[in-house]
Each structure stands twice: as structure tokens, then as C-alpha cells.
C-alpha positions in Angstrom: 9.1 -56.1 -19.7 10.9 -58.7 -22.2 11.6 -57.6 -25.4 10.0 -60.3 -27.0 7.5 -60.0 -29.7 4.7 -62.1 -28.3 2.6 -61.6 -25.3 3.7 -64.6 -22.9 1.7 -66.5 -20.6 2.6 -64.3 -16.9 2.0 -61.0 -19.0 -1.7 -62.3 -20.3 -2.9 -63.6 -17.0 -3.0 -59.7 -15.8 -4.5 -58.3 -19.3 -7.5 -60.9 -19.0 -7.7 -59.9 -15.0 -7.8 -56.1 -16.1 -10.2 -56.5 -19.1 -12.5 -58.6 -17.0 -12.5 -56.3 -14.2 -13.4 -53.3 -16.7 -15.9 -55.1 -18.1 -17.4 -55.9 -15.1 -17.9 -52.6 -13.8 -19.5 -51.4 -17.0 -22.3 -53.9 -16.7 -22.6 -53.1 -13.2 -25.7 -50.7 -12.6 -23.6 -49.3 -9.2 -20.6 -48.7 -11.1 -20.0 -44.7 -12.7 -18.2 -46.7 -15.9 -22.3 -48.7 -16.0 -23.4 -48.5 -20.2 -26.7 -47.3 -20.3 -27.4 -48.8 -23.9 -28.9 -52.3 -23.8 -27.5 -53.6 -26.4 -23.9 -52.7 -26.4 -24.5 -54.4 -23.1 -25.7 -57.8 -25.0 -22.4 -57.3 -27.0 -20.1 -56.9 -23.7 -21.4 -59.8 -22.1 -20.7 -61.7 -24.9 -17.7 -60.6 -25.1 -17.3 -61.1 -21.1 -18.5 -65.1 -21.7 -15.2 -65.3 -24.4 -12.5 -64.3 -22.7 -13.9 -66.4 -19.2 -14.0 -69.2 -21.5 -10.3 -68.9 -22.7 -9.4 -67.8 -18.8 -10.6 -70.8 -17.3 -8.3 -72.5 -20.2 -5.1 -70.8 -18.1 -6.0 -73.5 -15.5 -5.7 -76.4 -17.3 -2.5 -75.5 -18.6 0.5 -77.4 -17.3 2.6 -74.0 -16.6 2.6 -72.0 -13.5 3.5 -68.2 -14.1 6.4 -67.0 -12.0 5.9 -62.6 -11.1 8.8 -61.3 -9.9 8.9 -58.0 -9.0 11.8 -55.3 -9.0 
């Protein structure tokens, strides 16, 4: 991990996969991680909308993220 102090473009791409996911499963009625409360639901898929909205921004950039792995 670089030792800078801001979160760069190939380390964000797997947050917003990760969060994403996680939401996912919680407003998933199959899922065990599924809220049962309506309207903390409401909130997360609020939330969920955002952060697709600022994903779907990765693609327009004019970067590609390079992974390498050790």
C-alpha cells in the first residue's frame, strides 16, 4: 500500500466494489446480512443510488488503474 495520504484512483475502485457488494446483500431479502427495518432500508438505498452515481463517473475518466499484485 503507498504511503501516501490520499486514497488514489486503483485503491477506490475496490472500496466502492466492496461497499456496493455489502450493501447489496443487506437489501437483499435472501441474504443473512438482509435489514429488517424499512426505513434504514430507504436510507441505504439512497445511499446505494450515490456512490453508483460517482462509480459510473470512474468510467468516464481518462485513467486506467494498473493492479499489480505481489
Amino acid at each position: 500500500m503507498s504511503k501516501s495520504r490520499y486514497i488514489t484512483l486503483s485503491s477506490s475502485i475496490p472500496i466502492y466494489n466492496v461497499l456496493l457488494e455489502h450493501l447489496e446483500n443487506i437489501l437483499d431479502e435472501n441474504s443473512s446480512n438482509f435489514c429488517p427495518c424499512s426505513e434504514i432500508r430507504a436510507a441505504i438505498r439512497e445511499g446505494y443510488k450515490k456512490l453508483k452515481l460517482y462509480y459510473i463517473k470512474i468510467d468516464e475518466l481518462n485513467i486506467y488503474p494498473i493492479v499489480i499484485s505481489k
